[in-house]
C-alpha positions in Angstrom: 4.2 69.8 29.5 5.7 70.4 25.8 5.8 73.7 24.1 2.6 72.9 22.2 0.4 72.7 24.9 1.7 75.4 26.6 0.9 77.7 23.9 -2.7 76.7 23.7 -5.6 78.5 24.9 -7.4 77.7 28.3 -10.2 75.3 27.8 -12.2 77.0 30.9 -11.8 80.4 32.3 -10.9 81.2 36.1 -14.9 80.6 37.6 -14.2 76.9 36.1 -16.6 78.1 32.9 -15.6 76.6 29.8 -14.6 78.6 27.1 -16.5 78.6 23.8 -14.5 79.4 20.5 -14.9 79.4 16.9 -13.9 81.1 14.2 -16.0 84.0 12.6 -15.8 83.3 8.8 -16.1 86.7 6.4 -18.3 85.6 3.5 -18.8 87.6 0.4 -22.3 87.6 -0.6 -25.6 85.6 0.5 -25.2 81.4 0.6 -26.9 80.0 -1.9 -29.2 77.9 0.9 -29.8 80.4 3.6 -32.1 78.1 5.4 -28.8 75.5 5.7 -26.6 77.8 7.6 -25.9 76.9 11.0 -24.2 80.1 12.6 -27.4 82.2 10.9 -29.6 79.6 12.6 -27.9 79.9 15.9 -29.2 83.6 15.5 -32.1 83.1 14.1 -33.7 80.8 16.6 -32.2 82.8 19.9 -34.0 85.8 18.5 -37.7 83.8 17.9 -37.5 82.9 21.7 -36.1 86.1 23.1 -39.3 88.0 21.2 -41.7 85.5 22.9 -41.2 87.3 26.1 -39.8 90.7 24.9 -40.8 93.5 22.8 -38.0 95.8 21.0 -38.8 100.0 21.1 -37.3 102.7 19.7 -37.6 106.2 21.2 -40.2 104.6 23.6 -41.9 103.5 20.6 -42.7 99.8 19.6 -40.2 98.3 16.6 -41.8 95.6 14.7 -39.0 93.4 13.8 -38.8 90.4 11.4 -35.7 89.8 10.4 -31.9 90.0 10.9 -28.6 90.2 8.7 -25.5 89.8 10.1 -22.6 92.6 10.2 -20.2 91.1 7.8 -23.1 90.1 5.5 -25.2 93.5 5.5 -26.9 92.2 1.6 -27.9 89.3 2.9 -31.2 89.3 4.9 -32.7 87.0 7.0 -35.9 86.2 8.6 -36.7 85.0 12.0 -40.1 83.2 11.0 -40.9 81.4 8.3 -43.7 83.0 5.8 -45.5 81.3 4.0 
Protein backbone atom coordinates (compact mmCIF):
# COMPACT_ATOMS: atom_id res chain seq x y z
CA UNK A 1 0.00 0.00 0.00
CA UNK A 2 1.70 3.52 -0.85
CA UNK A 3 1.51 6.49 1.38
CA UNK A 4 -1.34 7.97 -0.64
CA UNK A 5 -3.69 5.44 -0.01
CA UNK A 6 -2.91 5.12 3.36
CA UNK A 7 -3.81 8.50 4.09
CA UNK A 8 -7.20 8.34 2.56
CA UNK A 9 -10.35 8.15 4.23
CA UNK A 10 -12.36 4.80 4.77
CA UNK A 11 -14.77 4.19 1.99
CA UNK A 12 -17.15 2.23 4.54
CA UNK A 13 -17.34 2.42 8.29
CA UNK A 14 -16.89 -0.58 10.77
CA UNK A 15 -20.90 -2.15 10.29
CA UNK A 16 -19.54 -2.46 6.43
CA UNK A 17 -21.90 0.98 5.79
CA UNK A 18 -20.46 3.07 3.25
CA UNK A 19 -19.43 6.37 4.06
CA UNK A 20 -21.06 9.35 2.30
CA UNK A 21 -18.90 12.63 1.83
CA UNK A 22 -19.02 15.90 0.27
CA UNK A 23 -18.02 18.98 0.72
CA UNK A 24 -20.36 21.84 2.29
CA UNK A 25 -19.76 24.90 0.01
CA UNK A 26 -20.20 28.55 2.02
CA UNK A 27 -22.05 30.71 -0.51
CA UNK A 28 -22.52 34.39 -0.18
CA UNK A 29 -25.85 35.39 -1.15
CA UNK A 30 -29.04 33.57 -2.99
CA UNK A 31 -28.09 31.62 -6.54
CA UNK A 32 -29.38 33.23 -9.08
CA UNK A 33 -31.62 29.86 -10.16
CA UNK A 34 -32.82 28.56 -6.82
CA UNK A 35 -34.93 25.97 -8.41
CA UNK A 36 -31.35 24.50 -10.12
CA UNK A 37 -29.63 23.75 -6.97
CA UNK A 38 -29.09 20.26 -6.11
CA UNK A 39 -27.92 20.28 -2.35
CA UNK A 40 -31.25 22.71 -1.69
CA UNK A 41 -33.20 20.10 -3.59
CA UNK A 42 -31.86 17.30 -1.67
CA UNK A 43 -33.58 19.32 1.31
CA UNK A 44 -36.21 20.37 -0.19
CA UNK A 45 -37.77 17.12 -1.42
CA UNK A 46 -36.77 15.02 2.08
CA UNK A 47 -38.84 17.69 3.86
CA UNK A 48 -42.18 17.44 1.27
CA UNK A 49 -42.14 13.57 2.10
CA UNK A 50 -41.35 13.69 5.76
CA UNK A 51 -44.53 16.36 6.19
CA UNK A 52 -46.73 13.77 4.33
CA UNK A 53 -46.77 11.68 7.43
CA UNK A 54 -45.69 14.14 10.09
CA UNK A 55 -46.87 17.37 11.56
CA UNK A 56 -44.17 19.86 13.23
CA UNK A 57 -45.52 21.73 16.88
CA UNK A 58 -44.28 24.13 18.92
CA UNK A 59 -45.10 24.27 22.63
CA UNK A 60 -47.67 21.50 21.80
CA UNK A 61 -49.00 23.73 19.31
CA UNK A 62 -49.19 23.04 15.52
CA UNK A 63 -46.32 24.98 13.24
CA UNK A 64 -47.39 25.51 9.73
CA UNK A 65 -44.33 25.36 7.81
CA UNK A 66 -43.57 26.16 4.08
CA UNK A 67 -40.28 26.73 3.59
CA UNK A 68 -36.60 26.31 4.58
CA UNK A 69 -33.27 28.27 4.32
CA UNK A 70 -30.20 26.82 5.03
CA UNK A 71 -27.71 27.91 7.92
CA UNK A 72 -24.98 29.33 5.87
CA UNK A 73 -27.51 31.00 3.59
CA UNK A 74 -30.00 32.59 6.32
CA UNK A 75 -31.17 35.47 3.26
CA UNK A 76 -31.98 33.05 1.11
CA UNK A 77 -35.40 31.37 1.40
CA UNK A 78 -36.75 28.50 0.08
CA UNK A 79 -39.90 26.76 -0.39
CA UNK A 80 -40.83 23.18 -0.06
CA UNK A 81 -43.90 23.31 -2.65
CA UNK A 82 -44.23 24.99 -5.54
CA UNK A 83 -46.99 27.95 -5.57
CA UNK A 84 -48.48 28.89 -8.12
Amino acid sequence: MTKHEKERFPVVDNNGDYIWRFPLKAKHGCPSNKSNDAFVELFRSQLDEMLKFVILTQAGKKVRIDGFYLINQPDCKYPIWQTE
